[in-house]
N, C-alpha and C positions, 0 to 999 in steps of 0.2 A: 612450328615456331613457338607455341605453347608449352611446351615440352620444354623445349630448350633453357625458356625463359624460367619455367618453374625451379630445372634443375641448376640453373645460374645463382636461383632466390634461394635454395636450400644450400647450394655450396657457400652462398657468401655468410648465411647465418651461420653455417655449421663452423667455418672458420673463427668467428664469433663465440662462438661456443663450443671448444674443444674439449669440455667435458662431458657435453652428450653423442654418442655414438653415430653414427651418420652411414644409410644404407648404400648411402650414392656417392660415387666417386664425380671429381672436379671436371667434367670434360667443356671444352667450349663448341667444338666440334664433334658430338654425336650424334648421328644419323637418326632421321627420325623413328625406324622402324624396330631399331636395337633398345633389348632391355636395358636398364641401368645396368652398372656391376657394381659390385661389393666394394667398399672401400678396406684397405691391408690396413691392420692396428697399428697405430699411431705408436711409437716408442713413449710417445709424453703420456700417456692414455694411463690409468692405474692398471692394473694386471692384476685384479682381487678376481675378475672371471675368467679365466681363457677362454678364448675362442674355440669353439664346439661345432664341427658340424651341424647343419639343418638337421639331417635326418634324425644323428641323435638326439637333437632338441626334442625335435616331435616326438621318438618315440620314448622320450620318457614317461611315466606314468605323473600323472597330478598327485600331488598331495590331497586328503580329501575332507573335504570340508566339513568341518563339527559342527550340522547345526543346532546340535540340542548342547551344547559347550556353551556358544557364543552369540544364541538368540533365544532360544526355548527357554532352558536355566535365568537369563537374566529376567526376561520377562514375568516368568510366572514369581519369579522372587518379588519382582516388583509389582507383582497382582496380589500377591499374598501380605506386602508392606503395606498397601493403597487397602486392602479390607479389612488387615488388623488395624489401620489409622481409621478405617469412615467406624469400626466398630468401638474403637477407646472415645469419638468424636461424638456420636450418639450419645454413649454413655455419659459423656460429660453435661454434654446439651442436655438429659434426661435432670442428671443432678441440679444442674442451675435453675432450669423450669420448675424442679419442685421446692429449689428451697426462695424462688421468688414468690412463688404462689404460698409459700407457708407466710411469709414476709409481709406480705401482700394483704392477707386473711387475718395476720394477726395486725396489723397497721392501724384500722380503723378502730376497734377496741381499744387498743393500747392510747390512743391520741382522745378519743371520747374519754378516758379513764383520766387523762390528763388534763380537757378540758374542763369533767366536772370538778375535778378538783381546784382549778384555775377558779371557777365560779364559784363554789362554795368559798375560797378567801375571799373572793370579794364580797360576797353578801356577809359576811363573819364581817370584813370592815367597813364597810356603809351600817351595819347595826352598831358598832362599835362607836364609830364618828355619830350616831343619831343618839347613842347616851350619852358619853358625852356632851353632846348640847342639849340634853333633855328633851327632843320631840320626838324619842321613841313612846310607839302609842301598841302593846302588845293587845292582842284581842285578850279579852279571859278567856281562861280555861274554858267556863260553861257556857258561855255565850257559843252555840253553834254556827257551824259556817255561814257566813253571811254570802249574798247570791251575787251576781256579777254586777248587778246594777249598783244594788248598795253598794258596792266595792267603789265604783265609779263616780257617784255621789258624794261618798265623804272623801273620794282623793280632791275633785273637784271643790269643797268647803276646803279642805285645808290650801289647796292654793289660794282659795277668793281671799282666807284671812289672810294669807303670805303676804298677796301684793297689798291688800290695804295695809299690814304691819310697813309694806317697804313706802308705800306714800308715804304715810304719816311720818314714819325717819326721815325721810328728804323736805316731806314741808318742813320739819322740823329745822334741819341741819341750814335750809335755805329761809325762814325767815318767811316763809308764805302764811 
């Protein structure tokens, strides 16, 4: 009954589909013990292969397979692409690492180089602005270096006289 049914489900696709070839013929009534049979070529069918005995099918010989044509060949071409790429890929990475680390090394000189010179204008225009108002006070020449504390000392006198200059303007200006 299985049988039967199967070859029912293949004749009704294959009618559906008369362009793939079909090993079994239409029967509703085939016994179960009997092989299928061949189905006879369709007139509608293209006729690009004739029909060939089995035997001779089989014993034709295979065409034979190139595998060093159509797997070895592609592969090693594509082993030998993938190791000249990781090798230009190195090489490249090698270049960028050294000219970052030159970049790098030369950076902080360059920018100190930049900042003292940023400094030295400004100390050039705070002496500039203290002639200008007259309270640049240079050491002399032969007077030698004076030690930290003095330094501290007379910065500390020149502010005490600041602020009592800036009272005395404002008692002034207010009338105290």
């Amino acid at each position: 009954m299985n049988i039967q049914k199967h070859t029912e489900h293949l004749t009704e696709f294959n009618s559906d589909n008369d362009h793939i070839p079909s090993a079994l013929t239409p029967t509703s009534a085939q016994p179960k013990g009997d092989a299928p049979t061949q189905k006879k070529p369709n007139s509608q069918r293209s006729t690009s292969s004739p029909d060939r005995p089995l035997d001779e099918l089989i014993g034709e010989p295979f065409t034979p397979f190139d595998h060093q044509g159509t797997v070895v060949d592609p592969f090693t071409q594509e082993m030998n692409r993938d190791a000249s790429f990781e090798q230009e890929l190195g090489t490249m990475l090698l270049e960028l690492i050294l000219e970052t680390h030159a970049w790098s090394s030369a950076r902080p000189k360059h920018e100190s180089q930049m900042e003292v010179q940023k400094l030295e204008q400004r100390i050039m225009d705070v002496v500039e602005i203290e002639k200008e108002q007259g309270t640049l006070q240079l050491n002399p020449p032969s007077t030698p270096s004076l030690s930290l504390s003095s330094v501290v000392e007379k910065t500390r006198e020149h502010l005490n006289e600041f602020v009592s200059r800036m009272k005395k303007a404002l008692a002034a200006l207010t009338g105290l």
